[in-house]
DOVEXFI-330188 format. One record per atom (N, C-alpha, C): residue number from 1; atom name; x, y, z. Coordinates in Angstrom, 2 decimals, padded with zeros to 5 digits. Example, Ala and Ser with C-alpha at 12.3 -4.5 7.8 and 13.67 -1.06 7.14 Angstrom:
2
+-----+----+---------+---------+---------+
:   i : at :       x :       y :       z :
+-----+----+---------+---------+---------+
:   1 :  N :  013.19 : -005.69 :  007.80 :
:   1 : CA :  012.30 : -004.50 :  007.80 :
:   1 :  C :  013.20 : -003.30 :  007.80 :
:   2 :  N :  012.85 : -002.25 :  007.08 :
:   2 : CA :  013.67 : -001.06 :  007.14 :
:   2 :  C :  012.90 :  000.03 :  007.87 :
+-----+----+---------+---------+---------+
end
This chain:
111
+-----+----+---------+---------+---------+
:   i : at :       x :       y :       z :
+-----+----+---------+---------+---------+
:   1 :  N : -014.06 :  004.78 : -007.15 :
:   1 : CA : -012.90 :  004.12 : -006.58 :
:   1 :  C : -011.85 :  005.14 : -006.16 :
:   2 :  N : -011.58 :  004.90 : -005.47 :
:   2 : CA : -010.02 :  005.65 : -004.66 :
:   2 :  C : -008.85 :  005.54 : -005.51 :
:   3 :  N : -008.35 :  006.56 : -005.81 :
:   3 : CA : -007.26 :  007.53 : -006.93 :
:   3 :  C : -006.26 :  007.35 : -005.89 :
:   4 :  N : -004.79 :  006.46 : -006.17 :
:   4 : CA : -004.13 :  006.03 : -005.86 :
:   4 :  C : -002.91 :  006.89 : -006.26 :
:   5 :  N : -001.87 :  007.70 : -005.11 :
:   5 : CA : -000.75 :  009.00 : -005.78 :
:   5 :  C :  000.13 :  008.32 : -006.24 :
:   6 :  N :  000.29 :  008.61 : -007.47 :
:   6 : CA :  001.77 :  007.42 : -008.53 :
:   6 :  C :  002.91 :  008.05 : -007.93 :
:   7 :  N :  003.84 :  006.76 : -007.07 :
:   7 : CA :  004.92 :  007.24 : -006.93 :
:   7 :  C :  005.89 :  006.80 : -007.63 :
:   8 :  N :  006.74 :  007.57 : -008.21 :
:   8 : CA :  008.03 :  007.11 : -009.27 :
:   8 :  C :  009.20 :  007.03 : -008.92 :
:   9 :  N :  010.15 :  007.55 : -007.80 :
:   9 : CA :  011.05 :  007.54 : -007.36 :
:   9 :  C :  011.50 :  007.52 : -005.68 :
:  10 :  N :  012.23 :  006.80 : -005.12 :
:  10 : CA :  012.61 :  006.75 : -003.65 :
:  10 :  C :  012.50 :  007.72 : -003.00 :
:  11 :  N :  012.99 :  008.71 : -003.11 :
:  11 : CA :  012.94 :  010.49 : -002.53 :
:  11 :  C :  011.04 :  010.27 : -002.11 :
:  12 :  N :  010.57 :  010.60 : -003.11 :
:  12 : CA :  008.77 :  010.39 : -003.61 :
:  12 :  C :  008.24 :  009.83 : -002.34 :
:  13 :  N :  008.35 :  008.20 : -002.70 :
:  13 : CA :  007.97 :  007.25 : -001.73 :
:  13 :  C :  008.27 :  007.82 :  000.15 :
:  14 :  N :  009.71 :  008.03 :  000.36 :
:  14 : CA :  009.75 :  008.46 :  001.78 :
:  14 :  C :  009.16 :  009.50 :  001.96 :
:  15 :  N :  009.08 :  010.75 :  001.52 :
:  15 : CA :  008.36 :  011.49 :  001.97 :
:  15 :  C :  007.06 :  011.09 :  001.74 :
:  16 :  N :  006.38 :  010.47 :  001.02 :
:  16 : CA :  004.97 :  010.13 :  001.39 :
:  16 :  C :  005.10 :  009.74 :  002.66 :
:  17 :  N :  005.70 :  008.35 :  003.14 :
:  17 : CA :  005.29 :  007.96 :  003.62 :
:  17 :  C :  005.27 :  008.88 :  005.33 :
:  18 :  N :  006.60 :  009.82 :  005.52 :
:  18 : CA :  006.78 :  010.93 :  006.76 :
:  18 :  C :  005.79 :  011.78 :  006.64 :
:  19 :  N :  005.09 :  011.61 :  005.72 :
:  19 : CA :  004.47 :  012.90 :  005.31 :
:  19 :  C :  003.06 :  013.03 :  005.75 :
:  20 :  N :  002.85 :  011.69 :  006.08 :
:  20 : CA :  001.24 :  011.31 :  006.35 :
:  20 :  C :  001.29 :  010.23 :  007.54 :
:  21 :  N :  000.19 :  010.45 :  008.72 :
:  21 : CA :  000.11 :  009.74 :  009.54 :
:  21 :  C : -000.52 :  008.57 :  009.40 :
:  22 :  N : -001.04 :  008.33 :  008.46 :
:  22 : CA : -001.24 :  006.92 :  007.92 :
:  22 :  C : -001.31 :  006.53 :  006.57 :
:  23 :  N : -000.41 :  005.89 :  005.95 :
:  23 : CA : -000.08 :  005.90 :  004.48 :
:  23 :  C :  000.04 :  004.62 :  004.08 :
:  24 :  N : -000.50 :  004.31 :  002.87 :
:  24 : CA : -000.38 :  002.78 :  002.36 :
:  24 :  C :  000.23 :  002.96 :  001.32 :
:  25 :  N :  000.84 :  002.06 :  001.18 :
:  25 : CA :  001.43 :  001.60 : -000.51 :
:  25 :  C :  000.93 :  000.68 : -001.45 :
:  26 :  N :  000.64 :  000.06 : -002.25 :
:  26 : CA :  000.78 : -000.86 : -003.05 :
:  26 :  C :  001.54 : -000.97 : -004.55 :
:  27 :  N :  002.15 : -002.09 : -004.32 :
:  27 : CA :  003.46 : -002.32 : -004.60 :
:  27 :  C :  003.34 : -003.57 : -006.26 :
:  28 :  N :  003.38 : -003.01 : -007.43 :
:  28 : CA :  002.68 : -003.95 : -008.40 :
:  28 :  C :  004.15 : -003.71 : -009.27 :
:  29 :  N :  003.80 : -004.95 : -010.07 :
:  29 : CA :  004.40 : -004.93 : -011.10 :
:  29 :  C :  003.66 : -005.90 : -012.56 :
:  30 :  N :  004.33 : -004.87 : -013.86 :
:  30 : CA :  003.42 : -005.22 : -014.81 :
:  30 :  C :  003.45 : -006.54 : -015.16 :
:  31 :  N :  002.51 : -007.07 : -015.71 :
:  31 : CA :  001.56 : -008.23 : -016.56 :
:  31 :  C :  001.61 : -009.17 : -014.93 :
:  32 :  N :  001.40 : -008.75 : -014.12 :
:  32 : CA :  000.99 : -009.66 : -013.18 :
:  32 :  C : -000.46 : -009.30 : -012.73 :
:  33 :  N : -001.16 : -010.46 : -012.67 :
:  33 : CA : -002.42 : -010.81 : -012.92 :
:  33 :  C : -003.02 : -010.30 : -011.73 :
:  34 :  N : -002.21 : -011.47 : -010.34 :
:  34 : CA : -003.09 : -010.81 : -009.25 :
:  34 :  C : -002.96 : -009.68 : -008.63 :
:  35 :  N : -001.97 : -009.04 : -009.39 :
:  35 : CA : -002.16 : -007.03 : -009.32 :
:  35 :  C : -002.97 : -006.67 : -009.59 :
:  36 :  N : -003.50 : -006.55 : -010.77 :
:  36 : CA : -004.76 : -006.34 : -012.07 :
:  36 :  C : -005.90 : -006.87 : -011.58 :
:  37 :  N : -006.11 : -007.39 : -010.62 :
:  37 : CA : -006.97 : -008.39 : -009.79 :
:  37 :  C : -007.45 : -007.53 : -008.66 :
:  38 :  N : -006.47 : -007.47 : -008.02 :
:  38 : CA : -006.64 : -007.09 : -006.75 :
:  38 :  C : -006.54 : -005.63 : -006.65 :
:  39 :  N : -005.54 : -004.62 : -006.95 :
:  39 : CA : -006.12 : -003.45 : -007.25 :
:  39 :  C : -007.21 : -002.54 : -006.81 :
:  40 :  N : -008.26 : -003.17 : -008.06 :
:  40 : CA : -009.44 : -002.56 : -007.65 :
:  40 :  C : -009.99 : -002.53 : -006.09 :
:  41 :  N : -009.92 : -004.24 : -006.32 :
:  41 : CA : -010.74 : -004.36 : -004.30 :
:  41 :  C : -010.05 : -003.08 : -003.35 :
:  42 :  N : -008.70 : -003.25 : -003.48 :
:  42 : CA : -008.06 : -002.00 : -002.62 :
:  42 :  C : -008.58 : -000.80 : -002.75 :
:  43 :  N : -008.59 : -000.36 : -004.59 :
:  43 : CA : -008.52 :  000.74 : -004.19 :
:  43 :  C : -010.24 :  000.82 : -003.38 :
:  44 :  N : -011.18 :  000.43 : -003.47 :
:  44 : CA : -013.13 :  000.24 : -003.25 :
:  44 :  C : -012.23 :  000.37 : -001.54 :
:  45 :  N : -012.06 : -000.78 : -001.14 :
:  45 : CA : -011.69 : -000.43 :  000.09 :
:  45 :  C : -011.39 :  000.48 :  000.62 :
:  46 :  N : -010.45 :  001.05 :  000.40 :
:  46 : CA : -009.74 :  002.27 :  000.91 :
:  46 :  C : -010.72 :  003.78 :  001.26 :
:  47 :  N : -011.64 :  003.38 : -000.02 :
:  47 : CA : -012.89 :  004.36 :  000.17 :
:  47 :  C : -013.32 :  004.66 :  001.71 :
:  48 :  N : -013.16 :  003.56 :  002.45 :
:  48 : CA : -013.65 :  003.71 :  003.53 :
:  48 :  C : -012.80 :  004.09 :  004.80 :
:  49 :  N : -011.70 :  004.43 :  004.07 :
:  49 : CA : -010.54 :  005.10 :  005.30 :
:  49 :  C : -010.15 :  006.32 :  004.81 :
:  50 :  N : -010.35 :  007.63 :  004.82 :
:  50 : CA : -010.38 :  008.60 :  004.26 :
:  50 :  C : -009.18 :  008.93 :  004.37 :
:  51 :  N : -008.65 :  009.01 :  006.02 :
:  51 : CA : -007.41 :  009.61 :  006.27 :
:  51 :  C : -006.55 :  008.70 :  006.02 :
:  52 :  N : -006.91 :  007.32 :  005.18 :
:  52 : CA : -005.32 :  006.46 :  005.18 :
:  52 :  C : -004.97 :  006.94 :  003.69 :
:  53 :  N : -003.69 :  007.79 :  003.52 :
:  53 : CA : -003.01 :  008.38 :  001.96 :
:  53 :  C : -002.89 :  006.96 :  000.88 :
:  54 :  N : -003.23 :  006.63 :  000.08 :
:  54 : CA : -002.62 :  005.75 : -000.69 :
:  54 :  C : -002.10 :  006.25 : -002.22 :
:  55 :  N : -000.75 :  005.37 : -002.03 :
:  55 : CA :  000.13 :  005.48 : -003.17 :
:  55 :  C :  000.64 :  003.81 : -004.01 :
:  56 :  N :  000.83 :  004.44 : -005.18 :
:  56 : CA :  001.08 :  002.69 : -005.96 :
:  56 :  C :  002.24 :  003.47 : -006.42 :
:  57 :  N :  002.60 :  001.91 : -006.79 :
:  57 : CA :  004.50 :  001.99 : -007.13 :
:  57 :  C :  004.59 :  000.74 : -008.18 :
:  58 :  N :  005.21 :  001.31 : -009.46 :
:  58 : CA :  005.69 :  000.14 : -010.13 :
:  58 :  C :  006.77 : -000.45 : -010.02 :
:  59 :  N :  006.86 : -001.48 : -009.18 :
:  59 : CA :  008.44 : -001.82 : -008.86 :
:  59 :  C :  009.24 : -002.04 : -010.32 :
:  60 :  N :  008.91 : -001.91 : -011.80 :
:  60 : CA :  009.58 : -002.47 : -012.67 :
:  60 :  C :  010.47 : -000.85 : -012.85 :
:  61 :  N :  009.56 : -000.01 : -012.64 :
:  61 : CA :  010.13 :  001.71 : -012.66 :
:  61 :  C :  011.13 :  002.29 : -011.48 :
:  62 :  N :  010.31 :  001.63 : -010.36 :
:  62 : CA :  011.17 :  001.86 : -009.11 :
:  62 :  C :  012.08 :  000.90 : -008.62 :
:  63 :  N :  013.38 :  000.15 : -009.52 :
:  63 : CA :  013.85 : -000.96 : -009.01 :
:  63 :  C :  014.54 : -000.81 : -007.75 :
:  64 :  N :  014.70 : -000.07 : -007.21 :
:  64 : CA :  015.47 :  000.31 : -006.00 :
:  64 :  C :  014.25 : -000.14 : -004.75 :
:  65 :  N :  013.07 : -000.06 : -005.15 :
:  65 : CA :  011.44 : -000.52 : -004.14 :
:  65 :  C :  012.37 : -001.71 : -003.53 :
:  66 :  N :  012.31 : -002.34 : -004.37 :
:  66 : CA :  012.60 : -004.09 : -004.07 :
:  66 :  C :  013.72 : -004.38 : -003.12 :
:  67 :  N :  014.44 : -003.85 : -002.94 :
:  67 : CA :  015.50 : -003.85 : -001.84 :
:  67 :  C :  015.20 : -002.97 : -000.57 :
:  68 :  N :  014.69 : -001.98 : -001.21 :
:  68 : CA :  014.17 : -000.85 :  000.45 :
:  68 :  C :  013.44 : -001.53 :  001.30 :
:  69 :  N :  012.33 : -002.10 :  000.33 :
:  69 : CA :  011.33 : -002.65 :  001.20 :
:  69 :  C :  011.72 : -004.47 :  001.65 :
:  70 :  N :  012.67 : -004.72 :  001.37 :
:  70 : CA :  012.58 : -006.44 :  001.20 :
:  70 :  C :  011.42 : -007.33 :  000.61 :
:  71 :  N :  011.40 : -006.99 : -001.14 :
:  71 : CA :  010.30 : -007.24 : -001.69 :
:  71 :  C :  010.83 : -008.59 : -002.61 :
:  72 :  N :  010.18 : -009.46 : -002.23 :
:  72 : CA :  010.59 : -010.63 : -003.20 :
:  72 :  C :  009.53 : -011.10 : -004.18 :
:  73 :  N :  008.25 : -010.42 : -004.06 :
:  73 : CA :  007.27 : -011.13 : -005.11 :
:  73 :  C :  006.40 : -009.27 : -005.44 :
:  74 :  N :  004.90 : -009.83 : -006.16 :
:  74 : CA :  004.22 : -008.92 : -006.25 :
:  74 :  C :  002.80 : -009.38 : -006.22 :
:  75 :  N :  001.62 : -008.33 : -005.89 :
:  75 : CA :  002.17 : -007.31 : -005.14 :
:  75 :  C :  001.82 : -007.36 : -003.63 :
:  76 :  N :  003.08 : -006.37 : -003.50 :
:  76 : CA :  002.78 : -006.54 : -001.63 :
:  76 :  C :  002.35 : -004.78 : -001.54 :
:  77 :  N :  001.09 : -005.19 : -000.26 :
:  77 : CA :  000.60 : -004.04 :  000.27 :
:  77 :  C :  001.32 : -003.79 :  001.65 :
:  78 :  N :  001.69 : -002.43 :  001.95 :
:  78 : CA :  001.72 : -001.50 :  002.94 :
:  78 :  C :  001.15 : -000.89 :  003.53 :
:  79 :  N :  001.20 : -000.96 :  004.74 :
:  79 : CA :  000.49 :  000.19 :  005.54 :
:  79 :  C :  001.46 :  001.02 :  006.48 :
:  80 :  N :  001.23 :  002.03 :  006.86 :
:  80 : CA :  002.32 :  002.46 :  007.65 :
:  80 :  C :  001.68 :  003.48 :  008.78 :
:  81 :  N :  001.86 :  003.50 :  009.56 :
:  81 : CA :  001.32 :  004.97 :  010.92 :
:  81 :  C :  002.56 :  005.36 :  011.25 :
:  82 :  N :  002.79 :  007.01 :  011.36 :
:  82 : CA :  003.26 :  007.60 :  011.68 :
:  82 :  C :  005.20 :  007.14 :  011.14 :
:  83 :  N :  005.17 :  006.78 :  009.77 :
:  83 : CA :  006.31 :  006.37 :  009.27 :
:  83 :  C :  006.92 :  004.85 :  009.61 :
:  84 :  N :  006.12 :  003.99 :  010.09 :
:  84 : CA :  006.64 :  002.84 :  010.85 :
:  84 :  C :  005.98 :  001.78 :  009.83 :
:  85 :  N :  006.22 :  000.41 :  009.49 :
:  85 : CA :  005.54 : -000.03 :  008.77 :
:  85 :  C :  004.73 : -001.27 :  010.01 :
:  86 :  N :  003.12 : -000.91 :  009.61 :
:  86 : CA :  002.13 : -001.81 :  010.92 :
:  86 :  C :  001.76 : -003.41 :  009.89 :
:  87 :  N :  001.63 : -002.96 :  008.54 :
:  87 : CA :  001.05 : -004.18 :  008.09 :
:  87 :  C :  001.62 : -004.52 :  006.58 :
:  88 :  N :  002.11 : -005.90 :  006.80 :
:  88 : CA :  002.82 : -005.75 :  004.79 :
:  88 :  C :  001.89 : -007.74 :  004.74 :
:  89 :  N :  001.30 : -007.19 :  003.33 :
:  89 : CA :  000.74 : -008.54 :  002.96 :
:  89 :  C :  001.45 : -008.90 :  001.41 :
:  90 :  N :  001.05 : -009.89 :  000.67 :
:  90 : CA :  002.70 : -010.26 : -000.43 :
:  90 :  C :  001.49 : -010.93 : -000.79 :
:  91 :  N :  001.58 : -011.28 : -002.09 :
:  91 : CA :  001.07 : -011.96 : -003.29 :
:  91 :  C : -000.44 : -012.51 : -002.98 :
:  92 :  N : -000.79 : -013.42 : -002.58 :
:  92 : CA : -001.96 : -013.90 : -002.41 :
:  92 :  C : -002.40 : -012.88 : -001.12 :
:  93 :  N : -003.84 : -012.23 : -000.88 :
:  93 : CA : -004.13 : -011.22 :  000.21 :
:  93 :  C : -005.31 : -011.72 :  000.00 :
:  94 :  N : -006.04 : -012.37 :  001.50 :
:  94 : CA : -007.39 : -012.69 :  001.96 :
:  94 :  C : -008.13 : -011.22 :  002.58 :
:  95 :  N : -008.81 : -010.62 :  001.40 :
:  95 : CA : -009.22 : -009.25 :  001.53 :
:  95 :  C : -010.07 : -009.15 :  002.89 :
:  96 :  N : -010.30 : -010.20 :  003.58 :
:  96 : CA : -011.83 : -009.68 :  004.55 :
:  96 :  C : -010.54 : -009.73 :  005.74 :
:  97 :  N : -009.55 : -010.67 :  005.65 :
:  97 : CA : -008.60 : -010.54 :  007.26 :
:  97 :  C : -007.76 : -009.12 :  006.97 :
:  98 :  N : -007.29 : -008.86 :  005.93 :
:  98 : CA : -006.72 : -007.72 :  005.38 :
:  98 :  C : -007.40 : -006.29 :  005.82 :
:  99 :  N : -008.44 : -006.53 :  005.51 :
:  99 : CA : -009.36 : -005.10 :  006.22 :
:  99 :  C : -009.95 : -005.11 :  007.60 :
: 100 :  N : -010.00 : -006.57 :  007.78 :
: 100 : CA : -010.05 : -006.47 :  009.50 :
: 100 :  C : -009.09 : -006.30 :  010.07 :
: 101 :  N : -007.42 : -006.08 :  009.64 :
: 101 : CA : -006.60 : -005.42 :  010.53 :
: 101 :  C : -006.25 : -003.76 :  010.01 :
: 102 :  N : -006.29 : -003.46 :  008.80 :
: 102 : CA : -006.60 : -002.22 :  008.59 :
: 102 :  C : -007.77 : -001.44 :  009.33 :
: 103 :  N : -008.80 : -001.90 :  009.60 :
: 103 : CA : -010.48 : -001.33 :  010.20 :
: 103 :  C : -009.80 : -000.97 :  011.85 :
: 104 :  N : -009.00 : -002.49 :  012.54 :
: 104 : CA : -008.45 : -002.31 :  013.65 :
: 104 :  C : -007.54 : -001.19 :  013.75 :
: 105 :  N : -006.23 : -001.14 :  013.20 :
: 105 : CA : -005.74 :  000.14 :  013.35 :
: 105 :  C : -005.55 :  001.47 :  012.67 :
: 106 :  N : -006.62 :  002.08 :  012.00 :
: 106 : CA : -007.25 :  002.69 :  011.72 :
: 106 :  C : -008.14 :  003.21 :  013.10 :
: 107 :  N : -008.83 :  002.36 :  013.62 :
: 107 : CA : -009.84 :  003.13 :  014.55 :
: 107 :  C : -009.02 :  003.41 :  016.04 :
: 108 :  N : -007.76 :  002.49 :  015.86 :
: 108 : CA : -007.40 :  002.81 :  017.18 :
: 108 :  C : -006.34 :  004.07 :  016.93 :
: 109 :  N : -006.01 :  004.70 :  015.45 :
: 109 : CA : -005.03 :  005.58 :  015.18 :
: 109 :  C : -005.94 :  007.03 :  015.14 :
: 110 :  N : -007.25 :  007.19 :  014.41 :
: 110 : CA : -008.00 :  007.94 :  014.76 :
: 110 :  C : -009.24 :  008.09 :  015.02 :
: 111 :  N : -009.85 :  007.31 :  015.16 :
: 111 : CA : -010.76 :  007.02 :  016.57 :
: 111 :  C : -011.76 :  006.85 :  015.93 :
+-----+----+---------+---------+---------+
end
């Protein structure tokens, strides 16, 4: 499974995300289930996008997440190209439409 970079603080998070031309987040917080759930599928997924960076964030550590990002539940996934955010999904995530728009821009970002 795909090793996810722990980010702990705001500083952290932005430069990941400038830092890489295609960068995901996922965005959890503890004893929630369909974090602990879903997770895994991501990280298996991700296996298959080499160049997309992924980082997890505990919003209970990073309370400042929740306002940067306009986060009202958990967890919500990120994607981002070239610092811009392309795709944010929130609590319930239908993994097969989820990776059919990741697969889409992904191939149209590097070919």
């Amino acid at each position: 499974m795909s090793e996810f970079t722990y980010l702990n603080d705001m500083q952290g998070i932005q430069s990941f995300i400038m830092e890489h031309q295609l960068s995901f987040l996922f965005i959890s917080r503890p004893n929630c289930s369909v974090c602990q759930v879903l997770l895994p599928q991501v990280q298996e997924m991700m296996e298959q996008y080499p160049s997309i960076k992924t980082g997890y964030i505990d919003a209970s550590e990073v309370e400042e997440v929740a306002g940067y990002f306009s986060i009202f539940t958990a967890p919500v996934l990120l994607l981002f190209v070239e610092g811009k955010e392309y795709i944010r999904e929130a609590r319930i995530v239908h993994m097969d439409l989820f990776e059919d728009k990741v697969k889409r821009i992904y191939e149209n970002v590097v070919g």
